[in-house]
N, C-alpha and C positions, 0 to 999 in steps of 0.2 A: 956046675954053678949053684950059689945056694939061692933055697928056692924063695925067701925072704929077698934076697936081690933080686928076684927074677921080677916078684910081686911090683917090689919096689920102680923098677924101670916102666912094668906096665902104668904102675898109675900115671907116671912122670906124661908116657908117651899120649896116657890119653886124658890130661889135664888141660881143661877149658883153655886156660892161658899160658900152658907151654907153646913154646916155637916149634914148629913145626920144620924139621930139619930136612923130610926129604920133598924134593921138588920132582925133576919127571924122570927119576929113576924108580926101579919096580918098587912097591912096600913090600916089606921083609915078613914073613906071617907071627913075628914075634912084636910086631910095629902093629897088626890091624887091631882095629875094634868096631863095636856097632853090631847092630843088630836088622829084623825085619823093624822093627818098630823106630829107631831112630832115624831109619830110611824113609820109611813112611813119611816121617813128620819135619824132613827139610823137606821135599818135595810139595807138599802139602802147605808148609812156610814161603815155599819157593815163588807162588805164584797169589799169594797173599799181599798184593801194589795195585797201587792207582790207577796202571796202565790196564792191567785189568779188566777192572769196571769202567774204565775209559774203551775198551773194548767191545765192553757189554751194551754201551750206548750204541753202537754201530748197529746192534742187532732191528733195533725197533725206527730210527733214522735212519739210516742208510740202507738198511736192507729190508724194513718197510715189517718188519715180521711182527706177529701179536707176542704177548708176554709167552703162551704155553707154546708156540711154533719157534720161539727166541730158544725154549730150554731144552728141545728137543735138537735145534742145530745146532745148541751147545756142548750136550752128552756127546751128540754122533758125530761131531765134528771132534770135539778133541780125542773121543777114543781111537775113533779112526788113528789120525797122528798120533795118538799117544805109544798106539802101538809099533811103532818106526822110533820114535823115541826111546821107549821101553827095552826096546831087543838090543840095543846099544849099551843100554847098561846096564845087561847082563854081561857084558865084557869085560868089567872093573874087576869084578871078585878074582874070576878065571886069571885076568892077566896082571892085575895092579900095575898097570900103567894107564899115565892120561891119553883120552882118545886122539889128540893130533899126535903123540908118538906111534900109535899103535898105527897110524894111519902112513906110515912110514911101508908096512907089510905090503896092503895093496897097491899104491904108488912108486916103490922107490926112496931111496933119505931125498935128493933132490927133487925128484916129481912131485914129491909132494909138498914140498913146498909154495906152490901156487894157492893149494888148496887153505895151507894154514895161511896164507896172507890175507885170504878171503876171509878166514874166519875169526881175524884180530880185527879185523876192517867190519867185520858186523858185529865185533863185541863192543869196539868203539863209536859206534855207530848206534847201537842200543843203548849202551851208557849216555852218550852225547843227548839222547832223547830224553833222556829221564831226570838229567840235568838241566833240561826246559821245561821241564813239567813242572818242577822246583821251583823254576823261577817263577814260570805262570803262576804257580800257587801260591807265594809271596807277594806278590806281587798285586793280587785280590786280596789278601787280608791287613795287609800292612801299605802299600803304597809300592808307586815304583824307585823309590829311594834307596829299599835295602833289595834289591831284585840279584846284584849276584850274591849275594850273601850265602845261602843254599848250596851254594853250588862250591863255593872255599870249603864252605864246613864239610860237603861231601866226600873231597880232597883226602882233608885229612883224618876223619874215620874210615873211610874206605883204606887209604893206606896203611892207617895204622892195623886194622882188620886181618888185610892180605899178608902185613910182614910178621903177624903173630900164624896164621893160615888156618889149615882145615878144621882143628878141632874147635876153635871160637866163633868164627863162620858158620858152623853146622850149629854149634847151642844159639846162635843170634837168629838164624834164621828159624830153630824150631821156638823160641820164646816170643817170638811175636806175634803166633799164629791166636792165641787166644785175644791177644788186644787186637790185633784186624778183624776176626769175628762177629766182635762185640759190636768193632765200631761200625763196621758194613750192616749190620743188620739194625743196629740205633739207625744209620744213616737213611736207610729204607724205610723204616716208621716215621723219619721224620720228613723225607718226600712223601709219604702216606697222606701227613697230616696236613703239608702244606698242597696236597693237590685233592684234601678230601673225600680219598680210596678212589678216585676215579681212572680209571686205566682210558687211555687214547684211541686204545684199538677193542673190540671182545678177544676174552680170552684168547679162544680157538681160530681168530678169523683166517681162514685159508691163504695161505701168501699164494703166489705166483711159483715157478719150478724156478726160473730164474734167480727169485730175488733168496728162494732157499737154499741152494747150490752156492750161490754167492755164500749166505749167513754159513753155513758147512765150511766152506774152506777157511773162515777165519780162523776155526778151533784146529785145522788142520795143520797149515804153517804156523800158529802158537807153539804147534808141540815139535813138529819139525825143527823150528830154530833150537830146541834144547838136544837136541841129537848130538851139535858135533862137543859136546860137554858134559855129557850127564854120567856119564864112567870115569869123567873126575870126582867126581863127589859119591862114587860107587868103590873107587879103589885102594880102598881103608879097608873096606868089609871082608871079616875073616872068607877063604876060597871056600869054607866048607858051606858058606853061606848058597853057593851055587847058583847056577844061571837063571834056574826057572824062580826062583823067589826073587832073585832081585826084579826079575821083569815083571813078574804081577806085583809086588810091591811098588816099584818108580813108576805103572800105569797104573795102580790106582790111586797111590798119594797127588799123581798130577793130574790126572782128570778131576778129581773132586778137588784139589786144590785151588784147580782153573777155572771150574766149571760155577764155584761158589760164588766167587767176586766179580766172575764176567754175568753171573745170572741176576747177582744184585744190580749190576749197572744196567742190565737188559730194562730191569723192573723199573730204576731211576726216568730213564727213557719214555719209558710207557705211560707214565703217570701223567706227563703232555704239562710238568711244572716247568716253567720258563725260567728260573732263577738255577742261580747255579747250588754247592753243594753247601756253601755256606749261609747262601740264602735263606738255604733248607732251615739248616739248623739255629740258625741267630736267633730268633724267637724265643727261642729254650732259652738262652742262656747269651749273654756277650761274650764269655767266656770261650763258647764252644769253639766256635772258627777256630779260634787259636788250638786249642784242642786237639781237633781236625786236622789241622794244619801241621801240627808236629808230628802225628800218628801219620798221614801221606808222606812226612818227611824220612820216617822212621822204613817205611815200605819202599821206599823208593832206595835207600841206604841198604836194603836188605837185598834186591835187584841186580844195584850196580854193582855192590860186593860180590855176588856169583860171577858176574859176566868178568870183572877187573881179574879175580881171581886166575878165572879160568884162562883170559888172554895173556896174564903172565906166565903160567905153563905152558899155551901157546908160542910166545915170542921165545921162550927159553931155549924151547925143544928147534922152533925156527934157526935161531944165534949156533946151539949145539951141532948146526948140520954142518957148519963151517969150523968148529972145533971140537972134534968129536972129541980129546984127551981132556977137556974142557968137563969137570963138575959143579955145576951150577948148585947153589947153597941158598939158605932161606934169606940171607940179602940180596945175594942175585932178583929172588923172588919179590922181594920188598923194593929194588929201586927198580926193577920193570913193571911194577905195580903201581909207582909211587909216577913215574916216567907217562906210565897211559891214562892215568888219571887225571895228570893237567892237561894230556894231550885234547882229553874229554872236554877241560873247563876250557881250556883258549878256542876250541871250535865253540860250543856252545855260547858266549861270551861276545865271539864274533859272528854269530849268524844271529839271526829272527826273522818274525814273519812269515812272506813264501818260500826264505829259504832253505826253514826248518822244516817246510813241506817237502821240499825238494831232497832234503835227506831223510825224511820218512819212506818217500817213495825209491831212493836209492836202496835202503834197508832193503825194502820189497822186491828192487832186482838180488840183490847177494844171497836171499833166502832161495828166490829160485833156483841159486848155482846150487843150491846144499842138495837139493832133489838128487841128481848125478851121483854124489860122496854118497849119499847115504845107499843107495841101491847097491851100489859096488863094495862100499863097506861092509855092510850085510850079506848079499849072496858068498863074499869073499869068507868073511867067518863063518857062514851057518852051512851052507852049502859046497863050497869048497877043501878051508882048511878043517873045517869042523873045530875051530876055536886051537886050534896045533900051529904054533907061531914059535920061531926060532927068536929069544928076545936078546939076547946079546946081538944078532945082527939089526936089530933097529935102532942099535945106540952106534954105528957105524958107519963112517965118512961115505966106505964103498957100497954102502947098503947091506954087504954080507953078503945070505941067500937072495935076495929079493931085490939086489943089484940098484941100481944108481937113480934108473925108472924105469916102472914097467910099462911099456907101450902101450901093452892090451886095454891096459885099465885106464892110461891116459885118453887113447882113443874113443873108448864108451865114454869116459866123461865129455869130453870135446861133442860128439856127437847127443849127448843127454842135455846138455846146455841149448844146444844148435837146436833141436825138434822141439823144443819148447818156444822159442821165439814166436812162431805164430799163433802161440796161446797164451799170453801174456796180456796181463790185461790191469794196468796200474797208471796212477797220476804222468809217466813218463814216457810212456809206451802203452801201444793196444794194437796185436798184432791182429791179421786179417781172418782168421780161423776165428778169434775170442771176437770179434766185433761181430761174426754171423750167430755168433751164439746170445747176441746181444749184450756184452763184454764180461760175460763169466770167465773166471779165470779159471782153468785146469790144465795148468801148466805142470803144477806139483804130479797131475796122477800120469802124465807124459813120461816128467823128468825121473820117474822112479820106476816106471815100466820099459820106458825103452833100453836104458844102458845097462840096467839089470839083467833083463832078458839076453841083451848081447853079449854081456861080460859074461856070464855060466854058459853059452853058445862056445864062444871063444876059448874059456880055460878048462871047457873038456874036449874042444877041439885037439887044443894042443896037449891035450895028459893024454 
């Protein structure tokens, strides 16, 4: 082939606003591109939203911490998680497949399917949130007149986003990170100025073990919930890229990614300013809110697009288990994008109130199931196959090698779900183990220990 066409296909393939033609079949290594450095800087973009530092308030309110005790169960909270995150997507380069098909291997093409329903149901579920944060946020600067507004226009940039796909999403989400920055640290000078540098708490002031165990698992399950997704946005990257760079690259672009904007809302927190974030800034300028307002808007749009993204891979590879002769194409991709997005705005639209609490705290059961997938995902790859996966039988009605479902690994999950119950410790539930602990939640370091530990029991039992 001449090597002038060869040039030419690459640019095509890796142009901002080309279509994105494959969906959750392998990338061909004549299709990848990217680098350490473009990896870095979605991941790093990825966690650049409002929920965030919506987050980072938790540290100094609810979990009572001082600003330098908030950044320490920042760091060590999300590193912690980030490395469970991390190890996942070192699987992209290796396999270039999105992680709910790969997830076909340890499960079964049917077994596993429980698992992806789970994790369309917490991509819709995260989006649904962030689609009320939009409103709330409209809703303070303008009135509640235009309140769903935000949430139409999310619609249809997020669709249009997902039906152009990875390579416009990846420059969207690294473009934003210098204006979220900018604006998170204006935004802290100017709760600075409106609460006069005074912090609520001393620096240093010693929390309680409780209330830091708590502030720890927040950065925990942050990074957890990017698990069953993040070797979607890994499986572009040339294989020579290889497993140990993608892992320190996606843990450190998301610790510091997460760590930035949940540190600035810790500091928000602490300042003991009772107005909210427009309050802050209105002084400066009439102008600013609005400002604010559109740059939250932009973050939140940068969010939903990962998660919409990724749940259309999801649903795809779901629908393909019942048509395996079935190639799903980038409209396939664009009307199940286009499909879960209103799904988002008609829930969000019809709920408020406590019953947005009520699905905050749902989110908070679905994340505990991920605990289970993720332990058995990983022993299965690192430990097991050692990353050796038969991939033509994952696009397979009968499963292939790896059959219809595998028991072993159904049973650890079932059982990793089960021993965490009496560790659970959320607005909906508080089982009887987390309430002698005074309602810390460690549920997550249950659900990843136990079924793990069984399932490498079990599959060298049986080898």
């Amino acid at each position: 082939m001449n090597p002038s066409h060869n040039k030419t296909v690459q640019e095509t393939a890796t142009s901002a606003f080309a279509v994105e033609n494959e969906t959750i079949f392998p990338i061909p290594e004549d299709r990848r591109h990217g680098n350490a450095w473009s990896l870095l800087m979605v991941w790093i973009g990825a966690n650049q939203n409002i929920m965030a530092v919506m987050t980072g308030l938790l540290y100094p309110t609810i979990c009572h911490l001082s600003l330098g005790w908030s950044l320490l169960a920042i760091l060590s909270g999300n590193l912690l998680g980030g490395v469970f995150m991390a190890l996942h997507a070192a699987q992209g380069p290796h396999l270039g497949i999105p992680q709910m098909q790969q997830t076909r291997g340890q499960f079964g093409s049917t077994g596993s399917l429980l698992i992806i329903a789970i994790i369309i149901l917490m991509y819709v579920g995260f989006t649904s949130t962030f689609f009320a944060i939009s409103r709330e946020q409209i809703v303070q600067v303008f009135g509640p007149s235009v309140s769903q507004l935000p949430i139409w226009i999310s619609v249809i940039v997020i669709g249009a986003l997902c039906a152009i796909g990875h390579n416009v999403i990846e420059r969207f989400i690294s473009g934003f990170i210098p204006i979220a920055a900018v604006t998170f640290v204006l935004l802290a000078f100017a709760y600075m100025s409106a609460s006069g540098g005074h912090l609520a708490l001393p620096f240093w002031q010693p929390p309680t073990l409780h209330d830091f165990l708590t502030a720890l698992s927040l950065g925990v399950l942050w990074q957890i919930a990017y698990a069953p997704y993040v070797s979607d946005y890994t499986r572009y990257l040339p294989s020579a890229t290889g497993e140990r760079t993608a892992f320190l690259v996606c843990l450190t672009g998301s610790v510091i990614g997460t760590a930035f904007p949940t540190f600035i809302g810790s500091y928000l927190g602490s300042t003991g300013f009772s107005g909210s974030m427009y309050d802050a800034v209105r002084p400066w300028s009439p102008l600013l809110p609005i400002v604010l307002f559109a740059i939250i808007m932009i973050s939140t749009l940068v969010s939903c697009t990962m998660q919409i993204y990724c749940a259309a891979l999801s649903s795809l590879t779901f629908l393909q288990t019942f048509r395996p002769d079935w190639i799903p194409t980038s409209r396939s991709r664009a009307f199940a994008a286009l499909t879960l997005c209103l799904c988002c705005a008609v829930i969000t639209i019809n709920l408020s109130g406590n019953v947005l609490q009520i699905l905050d705290n749902v989110i908070a059961l679905l994340l505990a199931v991920l605990s289970p997938w993720t332990a058995i995902n990983l022993v299965d790859y690192y430990l097991v196959r050692q990353g050796a996966y038969d991939i033509p039988s994952l696009f397979r009605h009968d499963g292939g090698v790896y059959g219809r479902a595998n028991r072993p690994a159904l049973l650890c999950y079932a059982v990793g779900v089960i021993v965490q119950i009496p560790f659970l410790s959320n607005g909906l539930y508080t089982g009887p183990l987390a309430r002698g602990l005074g309602g810390i939640d460690i549920s997550w370091i249950i659900g990843i220990f136990v079924p793990g530990v069984l399932y490498l029991g079990l599959k060298r039992h049986r080898n």
